[in-house]
N, C-alpha and C positions, 0 to 999 in steps of 0.2 A: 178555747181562747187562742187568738196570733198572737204566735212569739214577739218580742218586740222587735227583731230582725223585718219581718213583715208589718208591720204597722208605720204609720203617717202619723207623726203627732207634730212638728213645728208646725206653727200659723205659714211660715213665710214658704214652707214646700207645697202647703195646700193654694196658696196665695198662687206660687206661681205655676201650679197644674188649672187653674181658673183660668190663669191669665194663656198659656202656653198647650193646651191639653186638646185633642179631639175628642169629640162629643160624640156617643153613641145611645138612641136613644131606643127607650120600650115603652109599654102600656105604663107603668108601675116604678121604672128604674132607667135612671139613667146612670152615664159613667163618663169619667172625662180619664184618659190614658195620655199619658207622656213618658216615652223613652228615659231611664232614669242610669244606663250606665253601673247599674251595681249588681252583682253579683243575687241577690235576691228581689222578686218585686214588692211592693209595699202598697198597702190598703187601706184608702181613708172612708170612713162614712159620715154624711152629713145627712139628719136627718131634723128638718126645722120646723118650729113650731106650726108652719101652715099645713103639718102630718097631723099632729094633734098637740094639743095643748098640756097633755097630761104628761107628764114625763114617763110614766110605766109604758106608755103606747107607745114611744119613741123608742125607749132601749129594748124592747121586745122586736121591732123593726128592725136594730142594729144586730143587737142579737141573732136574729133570722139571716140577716146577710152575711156576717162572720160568720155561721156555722156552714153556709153555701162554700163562701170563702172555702174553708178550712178543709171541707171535702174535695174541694178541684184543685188544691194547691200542688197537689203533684203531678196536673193535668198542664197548669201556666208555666209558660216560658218566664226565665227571670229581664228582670233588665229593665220593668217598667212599671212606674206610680200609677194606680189607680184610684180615682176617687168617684166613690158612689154618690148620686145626689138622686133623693126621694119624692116621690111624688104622693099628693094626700090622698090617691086613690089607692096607694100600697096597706091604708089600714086594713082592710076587709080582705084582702089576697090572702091565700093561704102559703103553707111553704111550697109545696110542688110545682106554683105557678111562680112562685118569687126565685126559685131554683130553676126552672127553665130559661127562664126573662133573663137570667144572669150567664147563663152556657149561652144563651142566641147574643148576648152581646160584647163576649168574648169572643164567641167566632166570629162578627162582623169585626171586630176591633184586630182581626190576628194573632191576639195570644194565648187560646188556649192548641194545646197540641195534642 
């Protein structure tokens, strides 16, 4: 689980990395990154009903991503909001490919180290 330190939870930070954020994209995952100034980076995920409709398939997804997360956190530079946004071809991926897809768009994005 991220500490609350690393997590995204106002509407209006998510709002405005939508509005404000570059866009890096994979097969399975995308990510939107904006410079955030603070001492830790923070990690949102959205993962919407056009994944599935089941809510177990969704937080099994999120799940997958925090736990990605959680293991490269001492890899990311701090300083910047990241928010995950899913695609419905992520259902069938397994972790190995949703943990690579996630390192290759950190290193186009610049921050992992």
């Amino acid at each position: 689980m991220l500490s609350r330190k690393y997590r995204l939870s106002d509407d209006v930070q998510i709002q405005e990395i939508k509005k404000k954020g570059r866009m890096y994209n994979q097969k399975d995952v995308s990510v939107l990154v904006l410079p955030n100034n603070l001492q830790a980076s923070r990690f949102g995920f959205v993962v919407s009903l056009k994944v599935s409709k089941k809510a177990v398939v969704r937080n099994r997804v999120k799940r997958l991503l925090r736990g990605v997360v959680l293991r490269l956190l001492n890899k990311i530079r701090s300083g910047y909001d990241v928010l995950f946004l899913t695609k419905s071809s992520i259902q069938g991926t397994n972790e190995m490919e949703i943990t690579k897809q996630v390192e290759t768009l950190f290193l186009q994005a610049k921050i992992l180290e």
